[in-house]
C-alpha positions in Angstrom: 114.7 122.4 112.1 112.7 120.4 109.1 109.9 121.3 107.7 108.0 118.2 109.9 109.9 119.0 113.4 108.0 122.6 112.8 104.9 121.3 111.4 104.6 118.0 113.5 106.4 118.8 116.8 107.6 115.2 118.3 106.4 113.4 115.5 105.8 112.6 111.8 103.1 112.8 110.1 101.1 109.3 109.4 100.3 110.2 106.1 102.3 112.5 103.3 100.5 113.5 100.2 102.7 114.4 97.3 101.8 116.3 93.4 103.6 115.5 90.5 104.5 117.6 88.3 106.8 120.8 89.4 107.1 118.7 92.9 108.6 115.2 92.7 109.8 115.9 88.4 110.6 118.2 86.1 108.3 117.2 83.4 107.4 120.9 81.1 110.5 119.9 78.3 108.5 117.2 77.8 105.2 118.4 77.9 106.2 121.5 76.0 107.7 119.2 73.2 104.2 117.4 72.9 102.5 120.5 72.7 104.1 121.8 70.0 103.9 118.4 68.1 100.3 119.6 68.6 100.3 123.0 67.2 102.7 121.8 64.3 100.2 119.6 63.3 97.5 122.0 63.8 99.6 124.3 61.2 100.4 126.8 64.0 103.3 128.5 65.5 105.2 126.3 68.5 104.8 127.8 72.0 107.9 126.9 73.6 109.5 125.4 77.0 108.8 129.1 78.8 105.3 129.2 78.1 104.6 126.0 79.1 106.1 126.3 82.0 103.1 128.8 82.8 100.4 126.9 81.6 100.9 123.4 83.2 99.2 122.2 86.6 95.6 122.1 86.0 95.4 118.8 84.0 95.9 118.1 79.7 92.2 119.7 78.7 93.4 122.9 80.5 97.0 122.9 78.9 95.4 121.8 75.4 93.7 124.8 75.9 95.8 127.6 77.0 97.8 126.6 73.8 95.3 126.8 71.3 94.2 130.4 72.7 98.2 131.2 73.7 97.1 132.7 77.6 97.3 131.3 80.7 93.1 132.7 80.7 91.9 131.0 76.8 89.3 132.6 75.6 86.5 131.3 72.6 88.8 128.2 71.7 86.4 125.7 70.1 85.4 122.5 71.8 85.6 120.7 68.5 89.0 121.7 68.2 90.1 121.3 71.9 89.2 118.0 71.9 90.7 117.0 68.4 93.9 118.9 69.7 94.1 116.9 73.3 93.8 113.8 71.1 97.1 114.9 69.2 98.6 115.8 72.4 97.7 112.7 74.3 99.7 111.2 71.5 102.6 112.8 71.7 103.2 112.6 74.7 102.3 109.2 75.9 105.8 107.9 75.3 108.0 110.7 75.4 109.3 111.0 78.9 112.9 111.1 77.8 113.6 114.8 79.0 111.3 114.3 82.5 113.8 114.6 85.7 113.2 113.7 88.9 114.4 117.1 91.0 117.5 116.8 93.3 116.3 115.5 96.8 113.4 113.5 96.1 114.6 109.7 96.3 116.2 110.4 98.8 113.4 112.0 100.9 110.9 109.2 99.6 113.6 106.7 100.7 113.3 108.1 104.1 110.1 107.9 104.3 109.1 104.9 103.4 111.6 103.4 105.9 110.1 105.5 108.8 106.7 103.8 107.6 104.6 107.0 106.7 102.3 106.2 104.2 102.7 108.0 101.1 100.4 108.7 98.3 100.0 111.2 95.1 97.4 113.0 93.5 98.4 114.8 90.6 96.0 116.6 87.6 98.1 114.6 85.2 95.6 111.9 84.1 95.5 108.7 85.0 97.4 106.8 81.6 100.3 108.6 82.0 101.2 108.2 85.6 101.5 104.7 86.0 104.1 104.5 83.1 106.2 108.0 84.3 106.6 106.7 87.8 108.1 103.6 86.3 110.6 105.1 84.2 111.8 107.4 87.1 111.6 104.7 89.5 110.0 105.8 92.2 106.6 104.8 92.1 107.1 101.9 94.5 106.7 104.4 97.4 103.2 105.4 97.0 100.3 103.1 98.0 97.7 104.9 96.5 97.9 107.6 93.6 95.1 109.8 91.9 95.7 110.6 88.5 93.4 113.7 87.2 90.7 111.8 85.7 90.9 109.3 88.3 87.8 111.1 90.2 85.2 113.0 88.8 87.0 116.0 90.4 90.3 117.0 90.3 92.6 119.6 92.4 92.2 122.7 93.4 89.1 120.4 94.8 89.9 118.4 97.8 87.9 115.5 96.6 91.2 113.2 95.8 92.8 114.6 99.6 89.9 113.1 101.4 89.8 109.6 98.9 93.3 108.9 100.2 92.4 110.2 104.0 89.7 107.6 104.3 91.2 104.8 102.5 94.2 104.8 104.5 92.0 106.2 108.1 94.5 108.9 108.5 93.0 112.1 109.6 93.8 115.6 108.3 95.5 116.5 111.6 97.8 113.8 110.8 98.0 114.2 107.1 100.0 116.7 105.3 100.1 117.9 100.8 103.2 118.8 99.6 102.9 120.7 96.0 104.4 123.3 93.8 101.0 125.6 92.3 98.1 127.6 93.6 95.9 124.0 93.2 98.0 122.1 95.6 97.3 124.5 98.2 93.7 125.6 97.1 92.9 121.6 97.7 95.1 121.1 101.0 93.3 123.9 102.9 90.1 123.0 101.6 90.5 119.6 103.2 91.7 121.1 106.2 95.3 119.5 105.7 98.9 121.5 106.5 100.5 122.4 102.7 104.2 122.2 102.0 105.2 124.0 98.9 107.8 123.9 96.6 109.5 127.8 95.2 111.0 126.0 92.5 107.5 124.0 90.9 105.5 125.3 88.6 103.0 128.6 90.0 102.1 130.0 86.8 104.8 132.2 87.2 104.0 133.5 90.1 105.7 133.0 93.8 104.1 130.5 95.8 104.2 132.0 99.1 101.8 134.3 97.9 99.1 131.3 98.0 99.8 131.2 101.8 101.0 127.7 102.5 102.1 126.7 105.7 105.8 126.2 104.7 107.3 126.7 101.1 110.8 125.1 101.3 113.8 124.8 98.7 114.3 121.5 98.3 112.2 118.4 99.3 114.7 117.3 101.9 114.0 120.2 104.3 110.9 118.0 105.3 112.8 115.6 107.1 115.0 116.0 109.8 118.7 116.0 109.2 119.1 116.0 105.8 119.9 119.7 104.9 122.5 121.5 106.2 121.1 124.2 108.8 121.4 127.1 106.1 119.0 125.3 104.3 116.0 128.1 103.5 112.8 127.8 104.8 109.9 130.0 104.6 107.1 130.3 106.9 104.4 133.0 104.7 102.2 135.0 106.5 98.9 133.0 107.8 95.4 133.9 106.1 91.9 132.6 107.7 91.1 129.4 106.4 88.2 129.0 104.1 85.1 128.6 105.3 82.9 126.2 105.2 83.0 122.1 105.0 83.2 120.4 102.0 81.4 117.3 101.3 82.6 114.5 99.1 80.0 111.6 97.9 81.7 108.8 95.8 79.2 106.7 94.4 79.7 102.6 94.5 80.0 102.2 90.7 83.1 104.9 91.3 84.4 103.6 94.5 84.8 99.9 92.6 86.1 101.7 89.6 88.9 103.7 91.6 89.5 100.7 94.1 90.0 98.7 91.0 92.9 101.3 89.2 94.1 101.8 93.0 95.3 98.0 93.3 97.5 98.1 89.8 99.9 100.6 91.6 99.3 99.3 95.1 102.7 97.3 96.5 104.7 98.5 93.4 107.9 96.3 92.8 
């Protein structure tokens, strides 16, 4: 049985919400070669592919950061020289995509998809200038109507601001509405909007399992969401259930921000 027949029973989900990085690609050779570019140039040590790998998901600031202080948890690192390092690594990496892979399974699955008509959309911490031009090379950003890069709102996951953006602008509610990610983030910012989280075990978790975050499937492979496409073998995981969190969370977008988002929003929109 998928990982929608169990989720959805009868049905599919109107609306599919997908991160990025450690999801949908492979993108830390890259990011760990810009990083390095960075320290090099900074006259420190490189950090390497493996400790990258544990310091992605929470946006370029964040990374920038856990490199200058080497932990996953930085400590006194200098604004001054955070921002003048982010500005190096913004560099490097803006057109160096060459060793990014899209992960076995996903064109397929978004080919599915989109054929069945479910809406599709992605919210990822990676900001915004780099999204536009990765989905392009790995050709599959004709699939999503709407996508959130991490400086697209004022906010970016593990809050659920972006999640409830793309619920109202496409009037799908959470009950129909699922987030399927890789890190601690993705399903911080799915339960907060009260939405069911799919997770990947091979993304990027800090280096830590993701069925210790308690989604509501993790599965192997992005083809065990839809139905038919794995053999039956295929491994799916239900973790144990935790309480919800509590509370309602409230989202306020200003009109200067909803114009400025709308506006970024229709470059992607109907992607050839």
């Amino acid at each position: 049985m998928s990982a929608f027949e169990q989720l959805f029973p009868g049905r599919l989900p109107r609306l599919v919400m997908f991160d990025l990085d450690g999801t949908l690609v492979d993108s830390v050779p890259d990011l760990a070669a810009a990083v390095d570019h960075m320290l090099l140039k900074l006259g420190r040590a490189p950090a390497g592919i493996e400790a990258v790998r544990q310091w992605v998901g929470n946006g370029a600031p964040m990374l920038v950061r856990r490199a200058l202080g080497n932990s996953l948890d930085p400590q006194g690192v200098d604004d001054g020289e955070a921002e003048h390092a982010l500005e190096l690594f913004n560099t490097a990496y803006e057109d160096s995509h060459e060793l990014t892979v899209v992960y076995p399974g996903v064109r397929e699955t978004l080919k599915w998809l989109h054929k069945q008509g479910v809406e599709m959309a992605l919210i990822t911490n990676k900001p915004e200038r780099f999204v536009a031009p990765l989905l392009d090379q790995m050709k599959i950003g004709r699939y999503f109507r709407w996508i959130i890069g991490g400086d697209t709102l004022p906010q970016k996951k593990p809050d659920p601001a972006a999640l409830f953006f793309v619920m109202k602008m496409a009037s799908v509610p959470a009950s129909q509405s699922v987030f399927v990610g890789d890190s601690r983030s993705d399903v911080l910012a799915a339960k907060a909007a009260g939405v069911k989280c799919v997770a990947l075990s091979y993304g990027y978790n800090h280096g830590r399992p993701i069925a210790e975050e308690s989604p509501a499937l993790v599965i192997d492979d992005l083809r065990a969401l839809i139905p038919g496409c794995l053999e039956p073998a295929a491994e799916i995981t239900l973790p144990d259930a935790v309480p919800s969190p509590s509370g309602n969370s409230i989202v306020v977008v200003t009109r200067k921000l909803w114009m400025k988002v709308i506006k970024a929003l229709a470059r992607w929109r109907w992607r050839a």
